[in-house]
C-alpha positions as CSV (number, residue, x, y, z in Angstrom):
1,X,26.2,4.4,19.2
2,X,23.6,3.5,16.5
3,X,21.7,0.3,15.9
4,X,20.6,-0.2,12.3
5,X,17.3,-2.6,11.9
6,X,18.6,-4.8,9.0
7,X,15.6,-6.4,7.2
8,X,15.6,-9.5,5.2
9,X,13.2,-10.2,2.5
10,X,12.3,-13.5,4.1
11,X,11.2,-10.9,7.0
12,X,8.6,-9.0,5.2
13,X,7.2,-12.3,3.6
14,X,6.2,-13.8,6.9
15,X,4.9,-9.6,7.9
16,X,2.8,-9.3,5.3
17,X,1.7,-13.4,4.9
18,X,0.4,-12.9,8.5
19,X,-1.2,-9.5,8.2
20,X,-3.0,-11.0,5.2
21,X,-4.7,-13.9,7.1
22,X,-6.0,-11.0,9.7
23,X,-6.6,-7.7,7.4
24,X,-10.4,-8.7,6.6
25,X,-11.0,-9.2,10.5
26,X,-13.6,-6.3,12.0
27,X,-10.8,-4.9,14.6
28,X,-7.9,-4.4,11.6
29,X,-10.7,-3.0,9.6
30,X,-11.6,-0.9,12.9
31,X,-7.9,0.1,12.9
32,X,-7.8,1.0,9.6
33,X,-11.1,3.5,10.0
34,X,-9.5,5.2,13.1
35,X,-6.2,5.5,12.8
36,X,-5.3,5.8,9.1
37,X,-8.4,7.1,7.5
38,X,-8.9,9.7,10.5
39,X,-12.5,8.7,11.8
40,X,-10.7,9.7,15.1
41,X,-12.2,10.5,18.6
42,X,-12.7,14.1,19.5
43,X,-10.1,15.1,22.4
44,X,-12.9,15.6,25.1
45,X,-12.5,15.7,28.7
46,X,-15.5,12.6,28.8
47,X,-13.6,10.7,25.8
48,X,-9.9,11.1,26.9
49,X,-11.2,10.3,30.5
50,X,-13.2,7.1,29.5
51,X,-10.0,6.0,27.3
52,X,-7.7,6.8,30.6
53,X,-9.6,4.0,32.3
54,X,-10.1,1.5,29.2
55,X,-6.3,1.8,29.6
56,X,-5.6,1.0,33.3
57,X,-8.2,-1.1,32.7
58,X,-6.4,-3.5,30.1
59,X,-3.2,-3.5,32.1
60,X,-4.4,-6.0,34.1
61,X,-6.9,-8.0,32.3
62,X,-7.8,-9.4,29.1
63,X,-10.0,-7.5,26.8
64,X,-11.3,-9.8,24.1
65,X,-14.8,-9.3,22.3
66,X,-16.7,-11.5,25.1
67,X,-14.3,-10.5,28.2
68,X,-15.8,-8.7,31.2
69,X,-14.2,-5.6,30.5
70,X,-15.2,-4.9,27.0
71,X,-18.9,-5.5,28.6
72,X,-18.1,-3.0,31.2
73,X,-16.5,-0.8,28.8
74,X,-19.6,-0.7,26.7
75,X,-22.3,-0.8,28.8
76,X,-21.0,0.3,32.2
77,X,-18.4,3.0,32.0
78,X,-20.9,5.7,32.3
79,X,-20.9,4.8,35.6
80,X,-17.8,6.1,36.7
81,X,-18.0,8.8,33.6
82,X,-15.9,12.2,33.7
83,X,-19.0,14.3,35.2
84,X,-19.7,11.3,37.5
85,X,-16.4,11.2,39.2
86,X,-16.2,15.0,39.3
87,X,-19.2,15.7,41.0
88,X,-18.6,12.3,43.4
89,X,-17.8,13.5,47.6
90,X,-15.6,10.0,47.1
91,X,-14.1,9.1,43.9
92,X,-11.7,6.2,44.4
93,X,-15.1,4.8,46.8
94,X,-17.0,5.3,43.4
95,X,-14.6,3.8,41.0
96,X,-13.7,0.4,43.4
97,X,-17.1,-0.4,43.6
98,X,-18.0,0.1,40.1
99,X,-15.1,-1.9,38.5
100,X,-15.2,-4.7,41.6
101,X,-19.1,-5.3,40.4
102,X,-18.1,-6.0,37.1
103,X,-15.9,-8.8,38.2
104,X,-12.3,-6.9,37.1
105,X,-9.3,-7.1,38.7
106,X,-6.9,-4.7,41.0
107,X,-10.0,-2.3,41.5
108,X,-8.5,-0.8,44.5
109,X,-4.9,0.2,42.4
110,X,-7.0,1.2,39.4
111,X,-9.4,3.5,41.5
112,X,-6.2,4.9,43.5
113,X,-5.1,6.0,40.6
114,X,-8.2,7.5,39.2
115,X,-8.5,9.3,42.0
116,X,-4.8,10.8,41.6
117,X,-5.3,11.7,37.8
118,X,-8.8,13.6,38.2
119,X,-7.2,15.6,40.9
120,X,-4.0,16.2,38.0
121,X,-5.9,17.2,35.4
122,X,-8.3,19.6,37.7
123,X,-5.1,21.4,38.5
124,X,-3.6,21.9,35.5
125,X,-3.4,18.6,33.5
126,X,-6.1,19.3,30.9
127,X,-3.8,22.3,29.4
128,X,-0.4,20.1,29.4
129,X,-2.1,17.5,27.4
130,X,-3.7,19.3,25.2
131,X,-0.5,21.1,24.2
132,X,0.5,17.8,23.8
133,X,-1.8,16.0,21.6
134,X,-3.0,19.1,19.6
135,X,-0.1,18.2,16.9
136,X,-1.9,14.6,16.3
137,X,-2.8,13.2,14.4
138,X,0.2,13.0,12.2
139,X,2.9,10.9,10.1
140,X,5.6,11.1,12.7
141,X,6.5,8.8,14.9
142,X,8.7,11.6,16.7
143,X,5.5,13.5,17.9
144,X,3.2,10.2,18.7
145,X,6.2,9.5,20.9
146,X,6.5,12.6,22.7
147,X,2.7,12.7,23.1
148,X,3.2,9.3,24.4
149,X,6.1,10.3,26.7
150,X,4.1,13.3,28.3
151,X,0.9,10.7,29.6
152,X,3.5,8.9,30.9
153,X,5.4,11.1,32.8
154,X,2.2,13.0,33.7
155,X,-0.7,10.2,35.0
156,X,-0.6,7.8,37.4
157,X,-0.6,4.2,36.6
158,X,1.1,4.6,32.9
159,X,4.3,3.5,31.5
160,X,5.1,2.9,28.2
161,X,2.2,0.6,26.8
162,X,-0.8,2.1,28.5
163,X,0.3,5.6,26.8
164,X,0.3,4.9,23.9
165,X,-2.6,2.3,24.2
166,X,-4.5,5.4,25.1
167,X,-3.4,7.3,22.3
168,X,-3.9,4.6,19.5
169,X,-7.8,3.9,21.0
170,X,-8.6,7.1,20.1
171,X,-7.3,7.2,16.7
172,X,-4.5,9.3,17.2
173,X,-1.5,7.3,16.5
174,X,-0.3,5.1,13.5
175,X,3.4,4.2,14.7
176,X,3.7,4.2,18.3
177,X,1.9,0.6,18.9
178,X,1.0,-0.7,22.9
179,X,4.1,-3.5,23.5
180,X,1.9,-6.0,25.5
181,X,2.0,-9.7,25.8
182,X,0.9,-10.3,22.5
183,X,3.3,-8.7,20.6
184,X,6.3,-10.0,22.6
185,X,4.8,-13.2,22.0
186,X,4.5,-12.7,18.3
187,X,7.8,-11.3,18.0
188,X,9.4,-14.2,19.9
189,X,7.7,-16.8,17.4
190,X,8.7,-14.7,14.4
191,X,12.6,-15.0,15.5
192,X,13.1,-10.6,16.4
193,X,16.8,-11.0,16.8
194,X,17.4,-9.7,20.2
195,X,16.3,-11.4,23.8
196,X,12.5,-9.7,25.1
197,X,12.1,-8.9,28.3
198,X,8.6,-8.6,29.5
199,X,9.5,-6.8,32.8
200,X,12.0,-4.7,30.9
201,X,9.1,-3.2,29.2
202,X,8.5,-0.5,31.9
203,X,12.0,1.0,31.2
204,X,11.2,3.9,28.2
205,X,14.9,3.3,26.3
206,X,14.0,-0.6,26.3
207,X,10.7,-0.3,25.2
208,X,11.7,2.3,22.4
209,X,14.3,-0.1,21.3
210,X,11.6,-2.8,20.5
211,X,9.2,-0.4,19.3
212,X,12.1,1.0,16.7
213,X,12.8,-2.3,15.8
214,X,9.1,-3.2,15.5
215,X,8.7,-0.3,13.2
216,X,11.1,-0.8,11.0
217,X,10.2,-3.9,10.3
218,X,6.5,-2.7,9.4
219,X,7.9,-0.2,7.4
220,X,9.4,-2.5,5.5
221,X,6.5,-4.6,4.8
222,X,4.7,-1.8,3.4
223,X,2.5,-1.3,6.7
224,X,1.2,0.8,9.6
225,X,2.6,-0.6,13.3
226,X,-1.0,-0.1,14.2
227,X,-2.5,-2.1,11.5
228,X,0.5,-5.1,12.1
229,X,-0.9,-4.6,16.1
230,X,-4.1,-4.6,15.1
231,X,-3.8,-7.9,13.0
232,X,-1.7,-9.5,15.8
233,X,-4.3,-8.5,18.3
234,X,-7.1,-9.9,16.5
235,X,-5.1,-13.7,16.0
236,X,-5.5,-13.8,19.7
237,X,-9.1,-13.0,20.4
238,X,-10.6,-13.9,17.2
239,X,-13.8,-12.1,15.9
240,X,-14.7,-8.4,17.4
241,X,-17.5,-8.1,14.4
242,X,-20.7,-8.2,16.9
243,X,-18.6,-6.0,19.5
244,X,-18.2,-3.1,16.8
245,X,-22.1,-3.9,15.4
246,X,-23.3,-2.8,19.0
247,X,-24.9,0.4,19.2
248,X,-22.8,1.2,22.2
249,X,-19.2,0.8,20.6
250,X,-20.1,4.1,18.6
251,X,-17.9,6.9,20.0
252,X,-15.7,5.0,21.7
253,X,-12.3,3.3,20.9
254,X,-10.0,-0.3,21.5
């Protein structure tokens, strides 16, 4: 069986009237920088690693321009750095206390599985996901989503949105997009045709239904998923200009 995305022109009037209140905002224009002119993040063992924990990070808490984790993502994350949790007698020790002081949630579930992925990649994760991002950047959807499939399969504390969250912070993605609150949200206002489930979100085949249907409907509006995320994003937490003025935000992604 085959579903086939139907789009209405009254669709991609409401898609592009809304991306065209938001495309002047500093995170779309960030967006647009990173992920479709290629100012992307080097694949690193210190960048992926600090992008692994933005990403567990932001599954359980807000991370708007003045939230505590942007703060700690910016001026604190040094602290519990790649080289920092290598050399550490006690990592998940290290990585509780770190994200605890900076007032965020679930620290001892985020530095469980911190703990679990530094031992992965020591073993022999670096070489699987390398193998598996060296195709990206790219314009198809196909390999962002088996990137995205093999950091889910392969770390601790991912599923569906948190790879490819991971992905699209570092600029590597342009169609795989992070299905989170705020899109089901939006899609729920803008009348998406099917019922969301939220808690449905963690099954892969659910989650790549709504993210077909999601880019099809960009597609049709003449856009990027991760600029329409982008712009969706930054309707919710309003202006990320002095966030990506800092001195700190360079070399790192959101």
């Amino acid at each position: 069986m085959k579903l086939t995305w139907e789009i209405e022109n009254t669709d991609i009037d409401k898609v592009q009237t809304f991306y065209g209140q938001y495309k002047d905002n500093a995170f779309v224009q960030h967006r647009i920088e990173r992920n479709i002119l290629g100012n992307i993040l080097p694949f690193t063992k210190q960048t992926f690693w600090n992008e692994m924990i933005l990403s567990l990070l932001t599954t359980q808490q807000r991370s708007g321009p003045n939230s505590p984790l942007t703060k700690f993502y910016l001026n604190g994350i040094e602290d519990i750095g790649y080289s920092k949790c290598l050399e550490s007698k006690d990592v998940r020790s290290l990585v509780c206390e770190r994200i605890k002081k900076a007032n965020l949630r679930f620290y001892n579930t985020i530095a469980a599985n911190v703990e679990t992925n530094l031992k992965w990649l020591e073993n022999r994760g670096w070489n699987v996901l390398g193998e598996a991002i060296s195709l990206l950047p790219t314009d198809s959807y196909e390999a962002e989503r088996k990137a995205a499939e093999t950091i889910r399969k392969s770390l601790r504390g991912f599923g569906p949105k948190q790879s490819r969250n991971l992905l699209q912070s570092m600029g590597y993605t342009k169609f795989e997009t992070p299905i989170d609150s705020r899109i089901t949200k939006w899609l729920k206002k803008f009348g998406f045709p099917v019922s969301i489930s939220a808690s449905a979100l963690s099954d892969p085949n659910y989650y790549h239904f709504l993210s077909d249907g999601f880019q099809a409907l960009c597609k049709a509006s003449g856009l990027y998923p991760c600029l329409m995320d982008a712009a969706i994003f930054a309707s919710y937490d309003g202006d990320w200009s002095g966030v990506f003025d800092s001195k700190n935000a360079k070399g790192k992604g959101f």
